[in-house]
Residue frames as qw, qx, qy, qz and C-alpha x, y, z in Angstrom:
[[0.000, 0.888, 0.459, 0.000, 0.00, 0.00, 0.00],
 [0.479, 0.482, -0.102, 0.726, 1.47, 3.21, -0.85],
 [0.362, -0.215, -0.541, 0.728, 2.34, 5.34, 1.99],
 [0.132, -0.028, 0.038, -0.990, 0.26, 8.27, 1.05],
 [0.543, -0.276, -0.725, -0.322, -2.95, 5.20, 1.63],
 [0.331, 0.044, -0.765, 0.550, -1.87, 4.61, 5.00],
 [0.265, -0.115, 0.287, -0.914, -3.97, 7.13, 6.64],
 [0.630, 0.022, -0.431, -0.645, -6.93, 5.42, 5.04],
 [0.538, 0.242, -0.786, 0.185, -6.22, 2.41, 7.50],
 [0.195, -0.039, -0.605, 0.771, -6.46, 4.17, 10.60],
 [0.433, 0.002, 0.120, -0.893, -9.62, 5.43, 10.03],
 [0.686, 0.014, -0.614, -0.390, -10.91, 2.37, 8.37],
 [0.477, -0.247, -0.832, -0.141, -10.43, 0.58, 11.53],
 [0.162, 0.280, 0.383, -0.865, -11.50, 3.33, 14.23],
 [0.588, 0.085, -0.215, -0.775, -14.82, 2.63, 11.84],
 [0.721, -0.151, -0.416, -0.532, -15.37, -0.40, 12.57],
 [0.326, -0.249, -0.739, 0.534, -14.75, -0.99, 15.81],
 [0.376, 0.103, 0.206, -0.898, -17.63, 1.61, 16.40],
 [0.693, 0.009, -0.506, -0.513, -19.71, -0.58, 13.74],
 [0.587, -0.026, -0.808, -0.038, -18.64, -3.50, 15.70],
 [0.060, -0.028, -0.637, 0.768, -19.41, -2.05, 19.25],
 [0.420, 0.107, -0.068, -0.899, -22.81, -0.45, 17.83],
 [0.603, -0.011, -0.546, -0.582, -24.13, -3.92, 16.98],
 [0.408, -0.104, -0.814, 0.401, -23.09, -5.46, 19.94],
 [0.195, 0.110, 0.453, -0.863, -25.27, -2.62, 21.76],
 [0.524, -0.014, -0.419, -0.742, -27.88, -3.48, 19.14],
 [0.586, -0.130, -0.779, -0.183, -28.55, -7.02, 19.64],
 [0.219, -0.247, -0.775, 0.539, -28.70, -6.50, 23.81],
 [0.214, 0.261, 0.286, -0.897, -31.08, -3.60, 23.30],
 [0.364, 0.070, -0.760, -0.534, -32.84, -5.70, 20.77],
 [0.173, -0.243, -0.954, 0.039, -34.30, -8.24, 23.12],
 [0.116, -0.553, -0.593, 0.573, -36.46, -5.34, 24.59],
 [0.108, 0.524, -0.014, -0.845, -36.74, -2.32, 22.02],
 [0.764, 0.539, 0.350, -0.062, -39.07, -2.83, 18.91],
 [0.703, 0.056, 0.382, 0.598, -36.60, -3.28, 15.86],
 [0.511, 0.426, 0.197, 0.720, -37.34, -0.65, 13.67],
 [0.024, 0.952, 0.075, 0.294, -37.90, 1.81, 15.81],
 [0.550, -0.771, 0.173, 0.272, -34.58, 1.49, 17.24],
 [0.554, 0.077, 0.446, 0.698, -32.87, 1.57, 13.95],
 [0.086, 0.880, 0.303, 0.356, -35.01, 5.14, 13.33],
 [0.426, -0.898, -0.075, 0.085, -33.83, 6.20, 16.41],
 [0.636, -0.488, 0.297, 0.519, -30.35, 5.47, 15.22],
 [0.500, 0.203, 0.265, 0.799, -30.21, 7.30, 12.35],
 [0.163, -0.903, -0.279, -0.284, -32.70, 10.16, 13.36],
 [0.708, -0.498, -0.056, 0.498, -29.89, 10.93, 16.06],
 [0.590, -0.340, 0.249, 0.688, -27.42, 11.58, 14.02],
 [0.368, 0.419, 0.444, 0.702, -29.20, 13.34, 11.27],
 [0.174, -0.908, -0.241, -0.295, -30.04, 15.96, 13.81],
 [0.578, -0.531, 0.224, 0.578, -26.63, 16.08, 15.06],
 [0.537, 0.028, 0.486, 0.689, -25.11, 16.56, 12.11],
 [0.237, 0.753, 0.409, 0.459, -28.05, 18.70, 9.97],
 [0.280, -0.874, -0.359, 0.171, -27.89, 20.92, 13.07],
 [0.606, -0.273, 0.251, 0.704, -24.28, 21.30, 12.57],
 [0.395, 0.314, 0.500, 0.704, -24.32, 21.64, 8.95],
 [0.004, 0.808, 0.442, 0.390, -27.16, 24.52, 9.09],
 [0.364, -0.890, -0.129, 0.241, -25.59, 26.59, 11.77],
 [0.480, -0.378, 0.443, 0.656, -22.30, 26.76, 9.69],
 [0.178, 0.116, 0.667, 0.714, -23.65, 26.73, 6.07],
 [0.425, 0.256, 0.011, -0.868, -27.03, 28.58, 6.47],
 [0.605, 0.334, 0.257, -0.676, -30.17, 27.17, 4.57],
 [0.808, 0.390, -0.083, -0.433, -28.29, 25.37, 1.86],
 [0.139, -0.583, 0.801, -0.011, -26.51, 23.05, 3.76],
 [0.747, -0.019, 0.633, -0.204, -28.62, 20.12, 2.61],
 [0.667, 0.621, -0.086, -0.403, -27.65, 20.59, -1.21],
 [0.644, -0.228, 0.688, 0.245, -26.10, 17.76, -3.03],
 [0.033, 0.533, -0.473, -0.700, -24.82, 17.51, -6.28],
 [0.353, 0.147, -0.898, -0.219, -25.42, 14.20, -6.53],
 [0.498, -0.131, 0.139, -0.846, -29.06, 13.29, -5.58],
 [0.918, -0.036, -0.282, -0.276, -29.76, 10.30, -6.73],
 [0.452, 0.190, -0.802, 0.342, -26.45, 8.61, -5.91],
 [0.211, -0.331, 0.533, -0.750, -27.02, 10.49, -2.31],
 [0.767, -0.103, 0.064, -0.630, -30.90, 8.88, -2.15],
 [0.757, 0.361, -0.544, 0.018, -29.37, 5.50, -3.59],
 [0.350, 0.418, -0.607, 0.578, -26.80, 5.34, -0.79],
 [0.427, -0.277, 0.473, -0.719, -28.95, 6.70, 2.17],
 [0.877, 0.037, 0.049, -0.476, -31.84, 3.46, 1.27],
 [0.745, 0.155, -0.606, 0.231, -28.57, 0.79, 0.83],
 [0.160, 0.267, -0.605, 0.733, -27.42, 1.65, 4.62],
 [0.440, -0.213, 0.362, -0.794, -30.45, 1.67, 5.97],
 [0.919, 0.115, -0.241, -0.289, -31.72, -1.41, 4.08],
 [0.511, 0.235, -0.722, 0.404, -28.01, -3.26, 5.58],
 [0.043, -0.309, 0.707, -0.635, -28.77, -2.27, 9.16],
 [0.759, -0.048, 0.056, -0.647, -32.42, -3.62, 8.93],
 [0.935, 0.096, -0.340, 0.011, -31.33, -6.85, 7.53],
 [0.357, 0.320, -0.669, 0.568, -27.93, -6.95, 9.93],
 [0.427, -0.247, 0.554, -0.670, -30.47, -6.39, 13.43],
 [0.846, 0.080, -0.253, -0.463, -32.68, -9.08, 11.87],
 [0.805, 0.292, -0.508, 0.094, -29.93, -11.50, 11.87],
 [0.063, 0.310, -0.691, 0.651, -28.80, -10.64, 15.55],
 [0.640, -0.063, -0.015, -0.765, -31.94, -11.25, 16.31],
 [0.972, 0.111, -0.076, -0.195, -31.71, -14.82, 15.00],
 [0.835, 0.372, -0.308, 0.263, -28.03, -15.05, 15.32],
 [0.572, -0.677, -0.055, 0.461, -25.29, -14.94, 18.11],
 [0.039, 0.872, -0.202, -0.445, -23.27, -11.69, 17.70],
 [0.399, -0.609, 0.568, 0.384, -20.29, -13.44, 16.27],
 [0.408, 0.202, 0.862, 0.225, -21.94, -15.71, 13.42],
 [0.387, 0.837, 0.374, -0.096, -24.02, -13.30, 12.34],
 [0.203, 0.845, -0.359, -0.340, -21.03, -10.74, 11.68],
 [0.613, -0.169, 0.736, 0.230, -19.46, -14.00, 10.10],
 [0.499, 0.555, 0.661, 0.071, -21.90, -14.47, 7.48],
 [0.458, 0.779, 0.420, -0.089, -21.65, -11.03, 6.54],
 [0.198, -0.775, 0.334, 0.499, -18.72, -10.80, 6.04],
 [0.586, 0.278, 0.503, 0.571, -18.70, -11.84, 2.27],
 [0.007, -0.931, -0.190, 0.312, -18.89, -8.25, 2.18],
 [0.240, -0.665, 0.529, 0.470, -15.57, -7.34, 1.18],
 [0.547, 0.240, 0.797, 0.093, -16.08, -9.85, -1.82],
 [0.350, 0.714, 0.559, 0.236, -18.84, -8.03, -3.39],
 [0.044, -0.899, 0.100, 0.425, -17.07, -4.19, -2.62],
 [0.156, -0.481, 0.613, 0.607, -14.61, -5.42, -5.52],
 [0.394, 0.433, 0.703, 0.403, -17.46, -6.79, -7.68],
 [0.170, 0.943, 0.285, -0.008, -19.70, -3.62, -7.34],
 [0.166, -0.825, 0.246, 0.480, -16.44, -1.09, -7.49],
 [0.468, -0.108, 0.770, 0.420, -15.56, -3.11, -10.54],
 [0.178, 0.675, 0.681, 0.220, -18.91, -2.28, -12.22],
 [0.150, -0.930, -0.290, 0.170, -19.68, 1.36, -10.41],
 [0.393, -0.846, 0.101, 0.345, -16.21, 2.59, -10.41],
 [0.807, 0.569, -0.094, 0.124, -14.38, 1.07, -13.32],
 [0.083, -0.822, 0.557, -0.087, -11.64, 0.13, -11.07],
 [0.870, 0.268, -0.409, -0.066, -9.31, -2.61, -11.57],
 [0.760, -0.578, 0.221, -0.201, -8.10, -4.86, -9.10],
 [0.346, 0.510, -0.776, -0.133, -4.83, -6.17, -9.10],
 [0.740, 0.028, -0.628, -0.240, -4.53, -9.77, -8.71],
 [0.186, 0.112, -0.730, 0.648, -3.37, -9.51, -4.64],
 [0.360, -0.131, 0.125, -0.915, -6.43, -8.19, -3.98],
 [0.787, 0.027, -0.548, -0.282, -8.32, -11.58, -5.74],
 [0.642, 0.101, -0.749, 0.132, -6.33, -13.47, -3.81],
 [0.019, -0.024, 0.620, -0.784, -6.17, -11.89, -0.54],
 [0.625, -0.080, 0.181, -0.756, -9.98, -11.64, -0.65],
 [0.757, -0.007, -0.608, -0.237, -10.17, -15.60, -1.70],
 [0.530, 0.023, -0.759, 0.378, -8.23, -16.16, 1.46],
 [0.297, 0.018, 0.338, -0.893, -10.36, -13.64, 3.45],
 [0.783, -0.040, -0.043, -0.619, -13.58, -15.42, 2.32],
 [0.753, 0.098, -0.647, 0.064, -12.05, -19.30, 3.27],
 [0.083, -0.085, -0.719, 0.684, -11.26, -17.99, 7.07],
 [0.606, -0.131, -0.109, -0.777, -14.84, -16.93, 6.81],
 [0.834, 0.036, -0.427, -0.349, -16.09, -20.26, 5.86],
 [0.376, 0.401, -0.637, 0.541, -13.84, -21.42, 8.43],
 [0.055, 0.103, -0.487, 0.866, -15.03, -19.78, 10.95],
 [0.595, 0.036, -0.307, -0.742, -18.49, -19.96, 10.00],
 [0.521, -0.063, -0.848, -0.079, -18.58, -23.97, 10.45],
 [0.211, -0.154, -0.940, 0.218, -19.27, -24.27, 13.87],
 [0.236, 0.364, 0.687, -0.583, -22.56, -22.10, 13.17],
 [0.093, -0.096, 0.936, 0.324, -23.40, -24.10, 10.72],
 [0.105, -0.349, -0.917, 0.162, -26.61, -24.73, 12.60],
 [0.203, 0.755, 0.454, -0.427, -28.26, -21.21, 12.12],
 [0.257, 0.226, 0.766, 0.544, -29.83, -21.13, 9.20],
 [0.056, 0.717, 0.693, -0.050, -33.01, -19.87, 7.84],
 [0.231, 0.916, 0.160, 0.286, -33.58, -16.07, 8.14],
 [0.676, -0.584, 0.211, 0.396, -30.67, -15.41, 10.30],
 [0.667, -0.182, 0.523, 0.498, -28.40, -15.89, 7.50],
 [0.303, 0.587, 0.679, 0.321, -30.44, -14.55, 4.85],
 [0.029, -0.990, -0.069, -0.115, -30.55, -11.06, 6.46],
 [0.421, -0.634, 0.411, 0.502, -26.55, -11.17, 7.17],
 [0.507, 0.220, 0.581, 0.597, -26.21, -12.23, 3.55],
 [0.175, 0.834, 0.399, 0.337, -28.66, -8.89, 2.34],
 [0.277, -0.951, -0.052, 0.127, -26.90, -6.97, 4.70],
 [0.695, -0.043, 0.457, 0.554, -23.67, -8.01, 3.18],
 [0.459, 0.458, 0.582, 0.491, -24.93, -6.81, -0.04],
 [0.191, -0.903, -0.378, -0.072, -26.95, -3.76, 1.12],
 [0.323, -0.900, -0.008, 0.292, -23.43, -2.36, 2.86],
 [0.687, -0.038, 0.422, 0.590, -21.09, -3.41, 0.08],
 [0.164, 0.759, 0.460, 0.430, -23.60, -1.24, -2.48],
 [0.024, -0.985, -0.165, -0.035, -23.33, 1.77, -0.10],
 [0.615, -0.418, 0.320, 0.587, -19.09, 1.62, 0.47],
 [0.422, -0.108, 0.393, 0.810, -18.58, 1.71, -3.08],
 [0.199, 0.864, 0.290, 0.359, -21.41, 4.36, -4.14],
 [0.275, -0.897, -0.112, 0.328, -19.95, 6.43, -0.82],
 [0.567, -0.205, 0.329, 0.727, -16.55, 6.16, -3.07],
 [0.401, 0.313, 0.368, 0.778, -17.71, 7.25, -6.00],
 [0.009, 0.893, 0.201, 0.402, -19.17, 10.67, -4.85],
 [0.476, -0.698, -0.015, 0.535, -16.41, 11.40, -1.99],
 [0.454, 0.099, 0.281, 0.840, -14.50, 13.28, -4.73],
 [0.080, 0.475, 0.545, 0.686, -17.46, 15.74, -4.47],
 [0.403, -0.758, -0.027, -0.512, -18.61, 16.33, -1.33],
 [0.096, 0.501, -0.719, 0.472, -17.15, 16.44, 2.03],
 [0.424, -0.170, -0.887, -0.062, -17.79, 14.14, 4.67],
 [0.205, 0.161, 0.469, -0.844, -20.03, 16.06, 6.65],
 [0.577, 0.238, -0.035, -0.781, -22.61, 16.64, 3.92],
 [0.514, 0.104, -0.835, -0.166, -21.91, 12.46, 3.04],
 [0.007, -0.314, -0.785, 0.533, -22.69, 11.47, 6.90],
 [0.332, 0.347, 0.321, -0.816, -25.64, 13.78, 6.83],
 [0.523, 0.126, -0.504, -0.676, -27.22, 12.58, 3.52],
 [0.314, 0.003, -0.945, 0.093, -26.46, 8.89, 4.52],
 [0.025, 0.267, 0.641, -0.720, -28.54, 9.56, 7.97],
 [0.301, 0.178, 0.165, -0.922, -31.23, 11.78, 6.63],
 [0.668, 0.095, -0.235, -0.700, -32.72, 9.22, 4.07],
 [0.275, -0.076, -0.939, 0.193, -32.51, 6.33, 6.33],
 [0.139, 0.212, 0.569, -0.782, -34.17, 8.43, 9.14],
 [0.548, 0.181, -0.105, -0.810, -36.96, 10.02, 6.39],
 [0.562, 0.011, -0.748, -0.353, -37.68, 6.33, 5.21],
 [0.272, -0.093, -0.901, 0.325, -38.39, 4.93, 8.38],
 [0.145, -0.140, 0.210, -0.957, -40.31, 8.23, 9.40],
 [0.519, -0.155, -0.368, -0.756, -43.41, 6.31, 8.03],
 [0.811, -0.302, -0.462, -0.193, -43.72, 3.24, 10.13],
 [0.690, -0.190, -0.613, 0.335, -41.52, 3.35, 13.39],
 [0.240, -0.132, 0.491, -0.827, -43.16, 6.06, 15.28],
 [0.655, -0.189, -0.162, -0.713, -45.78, 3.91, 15.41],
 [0.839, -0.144, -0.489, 0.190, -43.77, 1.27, 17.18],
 [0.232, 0.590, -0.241, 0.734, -41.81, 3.73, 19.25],
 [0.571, -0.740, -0.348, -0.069, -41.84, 4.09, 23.05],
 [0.266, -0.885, 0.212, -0.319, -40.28, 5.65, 25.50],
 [0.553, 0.276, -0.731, 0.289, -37.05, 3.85, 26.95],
 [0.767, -0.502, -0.227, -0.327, -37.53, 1.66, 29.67],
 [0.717, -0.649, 0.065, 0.246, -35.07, 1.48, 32.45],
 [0.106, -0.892, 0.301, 0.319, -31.23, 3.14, 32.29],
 [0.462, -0.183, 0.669, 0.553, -29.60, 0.35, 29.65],
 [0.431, 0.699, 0.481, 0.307, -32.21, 1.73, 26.95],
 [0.043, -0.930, -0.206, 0.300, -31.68, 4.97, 27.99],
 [0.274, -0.754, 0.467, 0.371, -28.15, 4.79, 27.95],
 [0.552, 0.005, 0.717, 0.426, -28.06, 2.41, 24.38],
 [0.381, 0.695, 0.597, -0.123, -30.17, 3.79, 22.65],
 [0.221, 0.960, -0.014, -0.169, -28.97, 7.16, 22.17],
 [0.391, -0.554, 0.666, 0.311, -25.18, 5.62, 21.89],
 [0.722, 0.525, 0.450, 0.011, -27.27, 3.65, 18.70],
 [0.387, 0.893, 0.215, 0.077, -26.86, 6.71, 16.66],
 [0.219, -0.913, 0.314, 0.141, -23.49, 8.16, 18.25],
 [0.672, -0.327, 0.601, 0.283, -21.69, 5.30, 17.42],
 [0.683, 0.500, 0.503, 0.177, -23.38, 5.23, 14.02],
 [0.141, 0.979, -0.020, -0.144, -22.63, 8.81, 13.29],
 [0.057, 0.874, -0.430, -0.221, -18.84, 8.66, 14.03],
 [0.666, -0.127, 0.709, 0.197, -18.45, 5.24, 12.65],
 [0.665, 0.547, 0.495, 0.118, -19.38, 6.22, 9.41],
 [0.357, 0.932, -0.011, 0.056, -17.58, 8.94, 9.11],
 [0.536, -0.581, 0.585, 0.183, -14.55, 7.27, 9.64],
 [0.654, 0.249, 0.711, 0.068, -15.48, 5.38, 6.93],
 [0.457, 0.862, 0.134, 0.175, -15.77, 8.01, 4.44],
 [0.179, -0.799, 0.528, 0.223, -12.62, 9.73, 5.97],
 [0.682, -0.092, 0.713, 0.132, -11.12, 5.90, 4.88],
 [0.610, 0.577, 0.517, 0.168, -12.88, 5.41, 1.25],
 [0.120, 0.992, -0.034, 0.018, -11.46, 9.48, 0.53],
 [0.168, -0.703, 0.673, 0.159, -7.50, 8.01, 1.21],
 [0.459, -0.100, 0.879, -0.082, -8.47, 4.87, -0.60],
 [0.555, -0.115, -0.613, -0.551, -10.10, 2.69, -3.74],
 [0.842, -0.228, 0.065, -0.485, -12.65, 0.08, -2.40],
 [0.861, 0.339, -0.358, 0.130, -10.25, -2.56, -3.65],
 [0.659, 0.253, -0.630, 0.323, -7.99, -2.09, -1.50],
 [0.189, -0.342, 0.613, -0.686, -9.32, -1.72, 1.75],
 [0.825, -0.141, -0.308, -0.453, -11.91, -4.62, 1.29],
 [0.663, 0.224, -0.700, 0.139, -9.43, -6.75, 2.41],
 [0.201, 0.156, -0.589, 0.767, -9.12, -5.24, 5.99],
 [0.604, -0.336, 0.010, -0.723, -12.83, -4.73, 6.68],
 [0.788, -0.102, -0.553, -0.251, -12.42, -8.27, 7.84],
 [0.258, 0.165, -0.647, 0.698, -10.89, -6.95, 11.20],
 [0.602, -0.320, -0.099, -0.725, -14.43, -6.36, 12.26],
 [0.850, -0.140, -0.487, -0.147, -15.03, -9.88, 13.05],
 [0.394, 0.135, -0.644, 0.642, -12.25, -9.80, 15.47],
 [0.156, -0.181, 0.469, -0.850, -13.80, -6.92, 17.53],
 [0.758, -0.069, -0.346, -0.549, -17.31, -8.57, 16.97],
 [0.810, -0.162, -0.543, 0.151, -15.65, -11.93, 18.95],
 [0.294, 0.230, -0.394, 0.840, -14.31, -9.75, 21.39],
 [0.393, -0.241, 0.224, -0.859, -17.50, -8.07, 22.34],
 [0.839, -0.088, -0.289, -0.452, -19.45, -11.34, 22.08],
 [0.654, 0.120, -0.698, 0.266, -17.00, -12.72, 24.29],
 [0.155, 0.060, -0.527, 0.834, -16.91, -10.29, 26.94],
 [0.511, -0.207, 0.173, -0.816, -20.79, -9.06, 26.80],
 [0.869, 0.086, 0.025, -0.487, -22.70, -12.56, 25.86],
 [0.292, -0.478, 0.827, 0.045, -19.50, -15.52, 26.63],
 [0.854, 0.504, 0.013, -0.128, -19.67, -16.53, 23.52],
 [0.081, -0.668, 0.624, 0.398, -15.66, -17.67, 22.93],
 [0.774, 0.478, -0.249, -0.333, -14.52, -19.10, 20.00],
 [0.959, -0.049, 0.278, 0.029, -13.34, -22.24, 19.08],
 [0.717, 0.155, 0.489, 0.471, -10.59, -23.63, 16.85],
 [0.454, 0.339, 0.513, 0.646, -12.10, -23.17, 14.07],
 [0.260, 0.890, 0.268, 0.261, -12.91, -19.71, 14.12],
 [0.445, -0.807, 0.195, 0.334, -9.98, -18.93, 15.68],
 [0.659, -0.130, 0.591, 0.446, -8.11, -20.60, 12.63],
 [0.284, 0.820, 0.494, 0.048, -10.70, -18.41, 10.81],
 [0.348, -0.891, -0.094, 0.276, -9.47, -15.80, 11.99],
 [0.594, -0.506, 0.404, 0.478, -5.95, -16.12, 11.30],
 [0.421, 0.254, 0.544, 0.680, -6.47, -16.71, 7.43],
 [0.150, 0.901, 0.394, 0.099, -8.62, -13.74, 7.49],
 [0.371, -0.798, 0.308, 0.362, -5.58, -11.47, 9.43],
 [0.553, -0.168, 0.563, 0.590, -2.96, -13.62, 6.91],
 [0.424, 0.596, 0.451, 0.512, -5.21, -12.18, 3.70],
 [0.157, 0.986, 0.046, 0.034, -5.15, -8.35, 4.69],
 [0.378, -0.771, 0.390, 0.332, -1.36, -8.60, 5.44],
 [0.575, -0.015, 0.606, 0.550, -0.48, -10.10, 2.16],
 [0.352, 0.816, 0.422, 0.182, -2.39, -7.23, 0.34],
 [0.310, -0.947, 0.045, 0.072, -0.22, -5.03, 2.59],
 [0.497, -0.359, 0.598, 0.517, 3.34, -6.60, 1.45],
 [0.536, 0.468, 0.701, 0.054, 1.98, -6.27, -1.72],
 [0.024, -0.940, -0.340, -0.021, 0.97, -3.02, -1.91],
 [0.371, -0.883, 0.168, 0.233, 4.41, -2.07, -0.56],
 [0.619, -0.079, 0.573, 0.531, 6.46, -4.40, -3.39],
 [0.398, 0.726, 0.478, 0.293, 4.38, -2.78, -6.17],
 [0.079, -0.993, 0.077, 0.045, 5.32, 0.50, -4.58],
 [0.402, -0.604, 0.482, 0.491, 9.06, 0.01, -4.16],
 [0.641, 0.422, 0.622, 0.158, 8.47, -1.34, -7.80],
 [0.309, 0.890, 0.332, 0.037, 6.91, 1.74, -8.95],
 [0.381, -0.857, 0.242, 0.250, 9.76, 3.90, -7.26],
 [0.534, -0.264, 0.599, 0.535, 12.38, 1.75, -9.32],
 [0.457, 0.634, 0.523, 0.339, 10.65, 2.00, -12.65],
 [0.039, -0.992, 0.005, 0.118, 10.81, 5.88, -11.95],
 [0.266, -0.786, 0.370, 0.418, 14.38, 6.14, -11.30],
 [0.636, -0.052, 0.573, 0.515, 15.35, 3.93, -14.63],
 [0.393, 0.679, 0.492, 0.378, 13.32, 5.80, -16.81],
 [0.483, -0.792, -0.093, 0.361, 15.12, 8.91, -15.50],
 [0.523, 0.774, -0.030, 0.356, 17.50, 10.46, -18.41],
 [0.679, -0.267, -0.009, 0.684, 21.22, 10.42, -16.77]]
């Protein structure tokens, strides 16, 4: 990876260790809070955090976007990932469920292939082949939940892969304020219609105190994420989104002693062994690039 990527790292995972903390608050505030209205509440949050922002700095036309449709496009894939991702906590323990969806990374180099008309190099292939085998890996010993469980980590897969590489192809246009804030606003407006009508009032001090952390987490987890996708193609940071899972066994270890076995521990490892061979990669191609320069240099 070339050094002037790097940055793109650091944010990438300070984003999803929020993602992976945020779901881990999800599923415990799940067993008690109706679903979608606690996935309204988490993006209504932040899109009054943020709009408030945006309008006290930019005045009246801080909600314009060049790029509408993408923007609409984007806001209804993110919101349509976290619906299907609570679904699957729901039906799945923390860890298996972020398993499953993690053929993510997968489909961010099919759709950025199509959307973006970028070309992966062949590390990338590979490292993601060996990133989707520690999956499967890992995956075996919950085997045993099937059904919709799986089905909504697989759509949510799909649902957050679609909004990564649309968020790419308009970060060259707007900043990542007015990206967070778009993202947020047409999750929140879609939902507007049906989950105040499930809505209540939090009930004792772990809603109180999850709930609103729903939306905080969501807020500055995503915009890490765009900070990330703005020092970065999709291609190559797909590879690394598969540190999630870690923090994901981590919290499911410590909140809901869930530890892993073996095999997802072996999971694990090929998943860790495929972003660090993109990284030596990344760094031959560069020293590569650096030589090619100096021969073609005129003495």
């Amino acid at each position: 990876m070339p050094p002037e990527q790097r940055p793109a790292l650091w944010w990438l995972f300070a984003g999803i260790t929020l993602f992976a903390t945020m779901d881990a608050a999800a599923k415990w505030v799940g067993r008690t809070y109706p679903l979608t209205a606690a996935v309204w509440l988490r993006y209504l949050i932040p899109t009054l955090m943020v709009g408030g922002y945006l309008f006290a700095t930019r005045g009246w036309k801080f909600a314009h976007t060049p790029n509408p449709r993408v923007q609409i496009l984007r806001g209804l894939s993110l919101v349509t990932s976290t619906l299907c991702f609570w679904t699957a906590l729901h039906h799945l323990p923390l860890v298996e469920a972020a398993t499953v969806s993690f053929v993510g990374p997968t489909i961010v180099v099919i759709f950025s292939s199509f959307l973006l008309g970028e070309r992966p190099r062949p590390a990338h292939w590979v490292a993601l082949g060996l990133g989707f085998t520690g999956v499967l890996i890992a995956l075996r010993p919950g085997l045993a939940h099937t059904g919709i469980g799986a089905v909504a980590a697989l759509g949510s897969a799909t649902f957050y892969s679609l909004y990564l590489v649309l968020t790419r192809k308009v970060s060259g246009d707007e900043d990542s304020l007015s990206l967070l804030f778009h993202a947020n606003a047409i999750g929140a407006i879609a939902l507007t219609i049906a989950a105040p009508a499930t809505a209540r009032m939090p009930a004792g001090w772990a809603e109180w105190l999850i709930l609103p952390s729903l939306g905080i987490f969501g807020t500055l987890g995503h915009w890490f994420m765009i900070k990330a996708y703005s020092h970065a193609d999709a291609s190559t940071l797909a590879p690394f989104m598969y540190v999630q899972l870690l923090v994901a066994t981590f919290w499911g270890w410590l909140i809901y002693d869930n530890l892993p076995d073996g095999f997802t521990l072996l999971g694990m490892l090929v998943i860790l062994s495929s972003g660090l061979y993109v990284l030596n990669d990344g760094r031959r191609a560069a020293r590569q690039a650096r030589a090619d320069e100096v021969a073609s240099t005129p003495e």
